[in-house]
KEKOLRO-673377 format. One line per field, with one value per residue (C-alpha): x, y, z; residue in three letters. Coordinates in pm, whole numbers, plus 50000, padded with zeros to 5 digits. Example, Ala and Ser with C-alpha at 12.3 -4.5 7.8 and 13.67 -1.06 7.14 Angstrom:
! residues 2
px	[51230, 51367];
py	[49550, 49894];
pz	[50780, 50714];
res	[ALA, SER];
END
This chain:
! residues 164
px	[91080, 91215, 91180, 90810, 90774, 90936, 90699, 90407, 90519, 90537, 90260, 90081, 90297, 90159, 89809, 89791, 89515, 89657, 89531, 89429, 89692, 89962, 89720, 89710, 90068, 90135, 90315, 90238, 90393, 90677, 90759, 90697, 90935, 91199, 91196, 91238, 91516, 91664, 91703, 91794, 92090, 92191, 92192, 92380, 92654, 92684, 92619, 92997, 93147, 92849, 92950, 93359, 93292, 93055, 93340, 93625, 93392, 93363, 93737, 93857, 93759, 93531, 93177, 92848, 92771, 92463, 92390, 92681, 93007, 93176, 93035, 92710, 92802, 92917, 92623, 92443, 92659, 92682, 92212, 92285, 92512, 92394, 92019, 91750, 91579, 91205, 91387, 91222, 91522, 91482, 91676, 91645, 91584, 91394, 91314, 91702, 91761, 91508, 91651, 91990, 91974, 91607, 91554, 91172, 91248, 91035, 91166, 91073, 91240, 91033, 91202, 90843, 90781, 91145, 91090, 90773, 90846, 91210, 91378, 91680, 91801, 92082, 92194, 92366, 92641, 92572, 92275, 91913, 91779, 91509, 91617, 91625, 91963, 92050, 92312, 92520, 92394, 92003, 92039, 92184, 91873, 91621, 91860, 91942, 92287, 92489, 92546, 92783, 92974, 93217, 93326, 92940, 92667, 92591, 92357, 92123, 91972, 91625, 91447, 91085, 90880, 90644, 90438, 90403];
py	[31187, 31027, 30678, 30726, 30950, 30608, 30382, 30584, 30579, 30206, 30166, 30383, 30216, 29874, 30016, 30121, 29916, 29709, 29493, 29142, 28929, 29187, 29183, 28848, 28862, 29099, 29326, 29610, 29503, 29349, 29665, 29871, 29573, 29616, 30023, 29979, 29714, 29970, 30262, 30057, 29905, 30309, 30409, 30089, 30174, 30495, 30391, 30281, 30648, 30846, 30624, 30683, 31013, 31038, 30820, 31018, 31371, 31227, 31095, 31438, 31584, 31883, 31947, 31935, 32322, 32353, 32358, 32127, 32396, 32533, 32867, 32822, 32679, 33017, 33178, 32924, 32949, 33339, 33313, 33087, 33328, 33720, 33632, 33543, 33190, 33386, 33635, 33574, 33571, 33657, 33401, 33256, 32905, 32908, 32587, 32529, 32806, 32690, 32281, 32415, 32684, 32636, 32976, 33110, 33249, 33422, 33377, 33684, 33857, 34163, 34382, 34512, 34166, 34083, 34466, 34390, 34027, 33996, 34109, 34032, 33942, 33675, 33794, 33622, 33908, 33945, 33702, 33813, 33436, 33435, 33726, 34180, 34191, 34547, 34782, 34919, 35256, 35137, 34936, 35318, 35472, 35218, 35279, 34821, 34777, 34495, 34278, 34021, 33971, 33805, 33694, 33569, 33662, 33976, 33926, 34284, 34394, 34504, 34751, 34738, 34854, 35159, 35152, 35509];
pz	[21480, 21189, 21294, 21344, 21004, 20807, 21002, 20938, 20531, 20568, 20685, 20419, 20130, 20264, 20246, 19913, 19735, 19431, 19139, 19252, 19150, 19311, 19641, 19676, 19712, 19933, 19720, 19946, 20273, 20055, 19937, 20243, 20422, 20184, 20178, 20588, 20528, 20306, 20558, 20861, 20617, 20564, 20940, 21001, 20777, 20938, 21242, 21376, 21236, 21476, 21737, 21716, 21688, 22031, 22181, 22057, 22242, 22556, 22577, 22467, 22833, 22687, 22812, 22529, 22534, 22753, 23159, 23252, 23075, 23353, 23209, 23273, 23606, 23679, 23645, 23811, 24162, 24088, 24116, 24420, 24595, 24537, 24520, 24841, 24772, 24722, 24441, 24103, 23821, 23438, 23239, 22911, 23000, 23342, 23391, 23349, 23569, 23844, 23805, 23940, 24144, 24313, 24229, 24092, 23737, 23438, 23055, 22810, 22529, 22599, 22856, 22999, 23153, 23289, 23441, 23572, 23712, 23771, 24093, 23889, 23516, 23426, 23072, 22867, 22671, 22309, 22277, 22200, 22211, 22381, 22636, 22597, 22502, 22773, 22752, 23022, 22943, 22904, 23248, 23394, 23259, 23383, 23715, 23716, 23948, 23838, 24098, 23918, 23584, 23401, 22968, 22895, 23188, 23369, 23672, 23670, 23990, 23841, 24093, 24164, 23824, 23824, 23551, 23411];
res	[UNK, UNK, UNK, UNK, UNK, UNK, UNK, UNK, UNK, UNK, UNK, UNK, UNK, UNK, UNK, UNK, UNK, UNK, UNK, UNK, UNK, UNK, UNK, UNK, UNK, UNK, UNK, UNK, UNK, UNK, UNK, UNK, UNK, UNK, UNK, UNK, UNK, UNK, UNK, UNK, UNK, UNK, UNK, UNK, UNK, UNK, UNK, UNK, UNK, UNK, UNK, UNK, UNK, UNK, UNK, UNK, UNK, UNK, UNK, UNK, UNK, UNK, UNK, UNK, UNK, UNK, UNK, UNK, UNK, UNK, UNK, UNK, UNK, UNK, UNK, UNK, UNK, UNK, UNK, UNK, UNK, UNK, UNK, UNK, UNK, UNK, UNK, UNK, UNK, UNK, UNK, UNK, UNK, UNK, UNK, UNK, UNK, UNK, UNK, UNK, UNK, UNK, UNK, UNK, UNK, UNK, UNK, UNK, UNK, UNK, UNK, UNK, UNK, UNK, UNK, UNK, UNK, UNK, UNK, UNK, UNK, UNK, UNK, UNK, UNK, UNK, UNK, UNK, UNK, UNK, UNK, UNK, UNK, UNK, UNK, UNK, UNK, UNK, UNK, UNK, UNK, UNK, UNK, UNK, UNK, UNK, UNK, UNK, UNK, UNK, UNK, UNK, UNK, UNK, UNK, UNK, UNK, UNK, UNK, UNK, UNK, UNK, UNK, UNK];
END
């Protein structure tokens, strides 16, 4: 975004109408050309330290938090293994969640809609971002089996919903 936003300055900077002798100059595209020349000289300096440091993650071993950690792998092989290929699963990120496990999905944070779509619910433990963040003793009472766990997911069985 930001490359486009200082563009899009430039350009206006260039455009701004000036007195005739500064016009016939150019003063405007001068000074938008310099201002550009500028900010590219600031990312440059910076540029080698960003670099080290991306170089210095990826020869450390560790995984970028996201789809790829070997925790959300879990949860991925854990959809694949206790749910049918038509089953529709709740999950926070569903086109994520459909990309890897080829599964149908539906992404709420009201618990109405995962009830009313969801033959089962991928939760992520102690998160409400963008999912119904369910107790043990709630998913008793709305009479949900859990099917799978472990340290960060719990994979609900969510029985058919009857409005009412």
């Amino acid at each position: 975004v930001t490359p486009f936003a200082v563009y899009f300055a430039a350009q206006a900077v260039a455009a701004i109408p000036l007195p005739r002798q500064l016009a016939s100059r150019q003063a405007g595209a001068w000074l938008a050309t310099a201002t550009l020349a500028g900010i590219s000289l600031l990312h440059v300096v910076d540029l080698s330290s960003a670099v080290g440091d991306a170089r210095a993650f990826n020869d450390s071993g560790k995984v970028q938090d996201g789809p790829e950690a070997p925790y959300a792998q879990a949860a991925f092989t854990a959809i694949r293994t206790y749910t049918h290929q038509d089953d529709v699963v709740a999950f926070f990120k569903v086109r994520t969640l459909t990309f890897y496990t080829g599964r149908r999905g539906v992404q709420s944070d009201d618990l109405t809609i995962v009830r009313q779509r969801a033959d089962y619910f991928m939760m992520r433990r102690n998160s409400t971002y963008s999912q119904p963040l369910v107790t043990d003793r709630a998913a008793a009472e709305m009479s949900w089996t859990e099917v799978w766990s472990d340290d960060s997911w719990v994979l609900w069985r969510v029985p058919l919903y009857e409005s009412g």
